[in-house]
KEBA-110532 format. One record per residue (C-alpha): residue number from 0; x, z, y. Coordinates in steps of 0.25 Angstrom, whole numbers, padded with zeros to 4 digits. Example, Ala and Ser with C-alpha at 12.3 -4.5 7.8 and 13.67 -1.06 7.14 Angstrom:
// residues 2
n, u, w, v
0, 0049, 0031, -0018 .
1, 0055, 0029, -0004 .
// end
This chain:
// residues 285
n, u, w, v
0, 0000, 0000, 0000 .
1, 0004, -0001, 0014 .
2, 0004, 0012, 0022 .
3, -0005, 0013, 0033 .
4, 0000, 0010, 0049 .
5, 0009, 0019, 0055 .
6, 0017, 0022, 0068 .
7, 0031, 0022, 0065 .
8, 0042, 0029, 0072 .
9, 0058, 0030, 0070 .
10, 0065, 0038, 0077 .
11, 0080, 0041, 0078 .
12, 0082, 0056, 0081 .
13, 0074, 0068, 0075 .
14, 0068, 0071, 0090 .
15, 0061, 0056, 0091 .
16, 0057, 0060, 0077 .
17, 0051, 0072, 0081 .
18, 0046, 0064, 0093 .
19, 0040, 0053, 0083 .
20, 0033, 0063, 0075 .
21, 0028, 0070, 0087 .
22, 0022, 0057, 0092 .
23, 0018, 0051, 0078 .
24, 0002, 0055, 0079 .
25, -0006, 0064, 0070 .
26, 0001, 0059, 0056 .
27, 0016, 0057, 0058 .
28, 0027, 0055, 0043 .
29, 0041, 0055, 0046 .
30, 0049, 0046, 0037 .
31, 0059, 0051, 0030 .
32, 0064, 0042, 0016 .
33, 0051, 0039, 0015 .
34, 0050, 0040, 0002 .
35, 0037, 0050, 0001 .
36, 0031, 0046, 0013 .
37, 0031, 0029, 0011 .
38, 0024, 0030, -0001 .
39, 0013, 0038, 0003 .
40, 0010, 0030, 0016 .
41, 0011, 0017, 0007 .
42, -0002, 0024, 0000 .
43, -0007, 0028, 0012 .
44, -0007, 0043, 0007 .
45, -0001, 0045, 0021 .
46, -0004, 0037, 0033 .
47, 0004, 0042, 0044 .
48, 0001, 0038, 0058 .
49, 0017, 0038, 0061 .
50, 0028, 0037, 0052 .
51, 0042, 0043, 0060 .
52, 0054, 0038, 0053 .
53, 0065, 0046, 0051 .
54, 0076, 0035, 0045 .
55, 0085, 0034, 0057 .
56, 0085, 0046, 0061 .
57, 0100, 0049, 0059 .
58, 0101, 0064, 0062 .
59, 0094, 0069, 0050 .
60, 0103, 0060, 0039 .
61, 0115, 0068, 0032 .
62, 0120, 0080, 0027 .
63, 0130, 0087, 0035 .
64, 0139, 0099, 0034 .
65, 0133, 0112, 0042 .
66, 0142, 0124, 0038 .
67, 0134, 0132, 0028 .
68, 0123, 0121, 0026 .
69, 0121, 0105, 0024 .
70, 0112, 0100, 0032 .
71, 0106, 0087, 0026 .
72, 0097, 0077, 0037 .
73, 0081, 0076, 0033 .
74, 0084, 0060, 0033 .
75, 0096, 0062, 0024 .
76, 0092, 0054, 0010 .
77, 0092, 0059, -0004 .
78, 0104, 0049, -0007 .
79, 0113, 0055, 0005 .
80, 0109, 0070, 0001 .
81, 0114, 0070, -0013 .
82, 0126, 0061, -0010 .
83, 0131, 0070, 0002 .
84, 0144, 0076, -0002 .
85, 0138, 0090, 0007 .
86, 0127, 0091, -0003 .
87, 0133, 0090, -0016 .
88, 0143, 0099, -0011 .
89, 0134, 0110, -0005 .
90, 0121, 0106, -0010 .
91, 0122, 0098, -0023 .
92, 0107, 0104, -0028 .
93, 0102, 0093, -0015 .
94, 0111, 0082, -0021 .
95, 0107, 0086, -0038 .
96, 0091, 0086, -0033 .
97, 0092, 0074, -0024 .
98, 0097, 0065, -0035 .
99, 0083, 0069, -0043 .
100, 0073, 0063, -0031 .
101, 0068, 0050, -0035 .
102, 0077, 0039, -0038 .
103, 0090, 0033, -0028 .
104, 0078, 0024, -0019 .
105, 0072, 0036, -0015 .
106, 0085, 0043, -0014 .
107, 0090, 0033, -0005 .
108, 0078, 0034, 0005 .
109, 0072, 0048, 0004 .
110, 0077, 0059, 0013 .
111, 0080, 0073, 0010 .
112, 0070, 0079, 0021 .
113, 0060, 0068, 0017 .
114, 0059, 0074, 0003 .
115, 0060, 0090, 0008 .
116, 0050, 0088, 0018 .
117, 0040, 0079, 0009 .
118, 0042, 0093, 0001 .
119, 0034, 0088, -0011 .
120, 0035, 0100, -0022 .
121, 0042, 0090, -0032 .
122, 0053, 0086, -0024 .
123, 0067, 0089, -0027 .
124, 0072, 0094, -0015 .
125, 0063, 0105, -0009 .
126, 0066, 0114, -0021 .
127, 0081, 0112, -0019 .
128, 0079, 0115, -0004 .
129, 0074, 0129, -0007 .
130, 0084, 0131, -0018 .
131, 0094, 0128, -0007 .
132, 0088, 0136, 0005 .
133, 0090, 0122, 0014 .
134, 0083, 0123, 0026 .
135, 0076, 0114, 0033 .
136, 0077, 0109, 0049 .
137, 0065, 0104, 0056 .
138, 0065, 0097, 0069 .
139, 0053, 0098, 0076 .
140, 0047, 0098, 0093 .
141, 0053, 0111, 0094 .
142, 0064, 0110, 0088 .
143, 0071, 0113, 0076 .
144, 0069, 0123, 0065 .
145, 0076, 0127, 0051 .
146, 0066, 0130, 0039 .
147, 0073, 0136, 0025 .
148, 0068, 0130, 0013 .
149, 0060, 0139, 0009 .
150, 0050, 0139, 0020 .
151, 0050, 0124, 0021 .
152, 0042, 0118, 0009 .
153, 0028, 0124, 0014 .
154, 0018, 0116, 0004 .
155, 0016, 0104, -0003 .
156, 0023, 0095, 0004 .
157, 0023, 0103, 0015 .
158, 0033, 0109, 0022 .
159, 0037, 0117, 0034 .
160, 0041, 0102, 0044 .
161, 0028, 0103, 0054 .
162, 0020, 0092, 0062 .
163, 0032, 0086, 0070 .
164, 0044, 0092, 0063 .
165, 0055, 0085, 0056 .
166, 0064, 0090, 0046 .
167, 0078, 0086, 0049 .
168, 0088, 0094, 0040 .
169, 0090, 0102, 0029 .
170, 0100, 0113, 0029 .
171, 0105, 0117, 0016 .
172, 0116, 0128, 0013 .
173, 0128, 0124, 0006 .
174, 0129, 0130, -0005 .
175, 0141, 0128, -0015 .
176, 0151, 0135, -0024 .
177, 0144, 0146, -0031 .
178, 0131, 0139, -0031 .
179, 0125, 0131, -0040 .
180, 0116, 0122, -0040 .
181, 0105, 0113, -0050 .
182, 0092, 0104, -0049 .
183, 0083, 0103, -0062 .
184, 0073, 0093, -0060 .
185, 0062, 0088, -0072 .
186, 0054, 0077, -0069 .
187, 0048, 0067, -0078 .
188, 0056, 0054, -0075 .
189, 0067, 0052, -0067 .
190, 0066, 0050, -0051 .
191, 0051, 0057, -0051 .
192, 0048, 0072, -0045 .
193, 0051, 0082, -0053 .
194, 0042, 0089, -0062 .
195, 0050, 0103, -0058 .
196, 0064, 0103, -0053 .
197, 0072, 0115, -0050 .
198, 0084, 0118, -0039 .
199, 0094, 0129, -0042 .
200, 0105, 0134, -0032 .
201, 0111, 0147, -0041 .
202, 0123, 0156, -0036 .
203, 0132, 0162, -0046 .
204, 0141, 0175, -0043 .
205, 0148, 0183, -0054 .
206, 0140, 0178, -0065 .
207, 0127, 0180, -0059 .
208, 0117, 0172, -0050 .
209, 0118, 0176, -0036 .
210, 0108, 0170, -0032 .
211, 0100, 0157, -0037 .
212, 0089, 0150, -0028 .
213, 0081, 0139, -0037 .
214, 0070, 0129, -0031 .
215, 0059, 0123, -0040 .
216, 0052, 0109, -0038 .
217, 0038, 0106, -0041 .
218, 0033, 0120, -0044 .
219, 0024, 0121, -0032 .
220, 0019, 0116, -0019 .
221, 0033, 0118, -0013 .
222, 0047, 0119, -0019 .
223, 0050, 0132, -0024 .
224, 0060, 0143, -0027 .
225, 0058, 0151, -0039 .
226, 0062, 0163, -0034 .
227, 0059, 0171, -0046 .
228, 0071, 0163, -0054 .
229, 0078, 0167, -0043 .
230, 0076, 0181, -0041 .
231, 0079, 0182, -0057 .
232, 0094, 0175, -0056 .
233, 0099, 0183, -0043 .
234, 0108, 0192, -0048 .
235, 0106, 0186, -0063 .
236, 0118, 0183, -0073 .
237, 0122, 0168, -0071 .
238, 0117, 0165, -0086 .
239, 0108, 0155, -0092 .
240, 0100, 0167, -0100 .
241, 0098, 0173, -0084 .
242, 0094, 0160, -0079 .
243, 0085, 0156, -0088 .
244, 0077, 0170, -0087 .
245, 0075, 0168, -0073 .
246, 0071, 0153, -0074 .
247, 0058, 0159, -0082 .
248, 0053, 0162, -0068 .
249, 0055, 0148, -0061 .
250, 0040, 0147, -0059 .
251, 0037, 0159, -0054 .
252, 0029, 0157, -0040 .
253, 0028, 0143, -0043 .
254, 0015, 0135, -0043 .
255, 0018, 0120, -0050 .
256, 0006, 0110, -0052 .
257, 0001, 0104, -0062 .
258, 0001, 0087, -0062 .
259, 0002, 0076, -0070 .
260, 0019, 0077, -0072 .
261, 0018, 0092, -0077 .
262, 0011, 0106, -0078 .
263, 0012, 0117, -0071 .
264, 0017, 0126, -0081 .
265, 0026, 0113, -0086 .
266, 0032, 0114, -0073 .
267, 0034, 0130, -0074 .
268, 0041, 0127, -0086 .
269, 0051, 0118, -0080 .
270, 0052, 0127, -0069 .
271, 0060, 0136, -0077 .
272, 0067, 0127, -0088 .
273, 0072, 0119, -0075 .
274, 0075, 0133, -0067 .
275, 0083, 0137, -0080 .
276, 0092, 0124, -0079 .
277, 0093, 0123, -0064 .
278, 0099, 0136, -0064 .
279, 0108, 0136, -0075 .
280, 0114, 0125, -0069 .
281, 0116, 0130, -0055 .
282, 0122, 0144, -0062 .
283, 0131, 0136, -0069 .
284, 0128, 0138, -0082 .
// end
């Protein structure tokens, strides 16, 4: 189908974006990849009366260096992120998920702030967000404000960029030497959403599990933490009897649906096996 008429605007800086949007009507899109938003106007699920264009805006491309944090641009594609040298060194968990999203097209064209900001509960790299305490920088008339990851996925599909905001960075810690880090994803076929996925950032000191923070896909409305496999392996000998104990709890506080790919107690179940190996693997073991 052919998607129904729109105003188009392409600004070059994130204030004549902000400007775009402000002027854009009732029912303003920003373009990103595109490779959510395309389709659906193309079935007419979405018919926005402007469409602002975010491809050449330069300043939000690139990963950068900031002391104790990489910042990585909102228009920065999946391909750049997990070929980034920065990443792999301190965030190699972005670089292991991002290889899984859809195949080397998309990967070409979709953005990393497109796909966190569509925030669909199945996507790869919400869960990692919050496994990774990244935050989030939105531009808006007033200015600019940080969100941590854990406030920013506030529904499905939903999350905390208002009317007239923009997301224009995300600000991840470096994290690197005693950490480890591991993404577990099942899906059905390859290049499709996954049917559970799990992102694992663990910290080992003297045997143990300082401290283990582990983000789940798919097992709500939002990304979630499973902060009762957490709470069990603070503190916890590193060992694979420890860790697989404490992965029993992965759906605890969870709420996954029910559809025509899986169960909801299907997907409880892969919640822990996949918690287990996630785990495992980050600890080292």
């Amino acid at each position: 189908m052919i998607p129904a008429a729109f105003e188009y605007a392409r600004p070059t800086t994130v204030d004549e974006a902000l400007q775009a949007i402000a002027e854009g009507g009732d029912d303003v899109k920003v373009l990103a990849g595109g490779q959510s938003l395309i389709p659906v106007m193309r079935l007419r699920l979405a018919a926005p009366e402007t469409v602002v264009d975010l491809g050449r805006v330069a300043e939000l491309r690139g990963v950068r260096d900031d002391g104790d944090a990489l910042v990585i641009g909102a228009m920065t594609t999946h391909h750049d992120v997990m070929t980034d040298p920065l990443v792999q060194q301190y965030a190699p968990l972005i670089a292991e998920a991002t290889e899984t999203v859809a195949d080397r097209q998309v990967r070409a064209r979709g953005t990393f702030g497109g796909a966190l900001v569509h925030a669909d509960p199945a996507g790869d790299l919400p869960a990692v967000a919050l496994a990774l305490d990244a935050e989030f920088v939105i531009a808006g008339p007033e200015g600019r404000r940080t969100v941590p990851a854990a406030e920013f996925f506030v529904d499905y599909l939903t999350t905390a960029v208002e009317e007239g905001e923009l997301l224009v960075e995300v600000r991840v810690p470096k994290l690197a030497g005693e950490w480890g880090m591991r993404y577990e994803k099942f899906n059905r076929v390859a290049q499709a959403w996954s049917i559970v996925a799990v992102a694992a950032v663990v910290r080992r000191e003297d045997g143990h599990i300082a401290e283990a923070r582990i983000g789940l896909t798919n097992m709500g409305t939002t990304p979630l933490r499973a902060s009762a496999v957490e709470a069990a392996l603070a503190g916890a000998p590193a060992t694979p009897e420890t860790i697989a104990a404490a992965a029993r709890s992965a759906a605890e506080g969870t709420s996954p649906t029910s559809d025509l790919n899986a169960q909801a107690d299907y997907r409880e179940h892969l919640a822990q096996v996949l918690t287990r190996r996630a785990v495992t693997a980050a600890a080292g073991l």
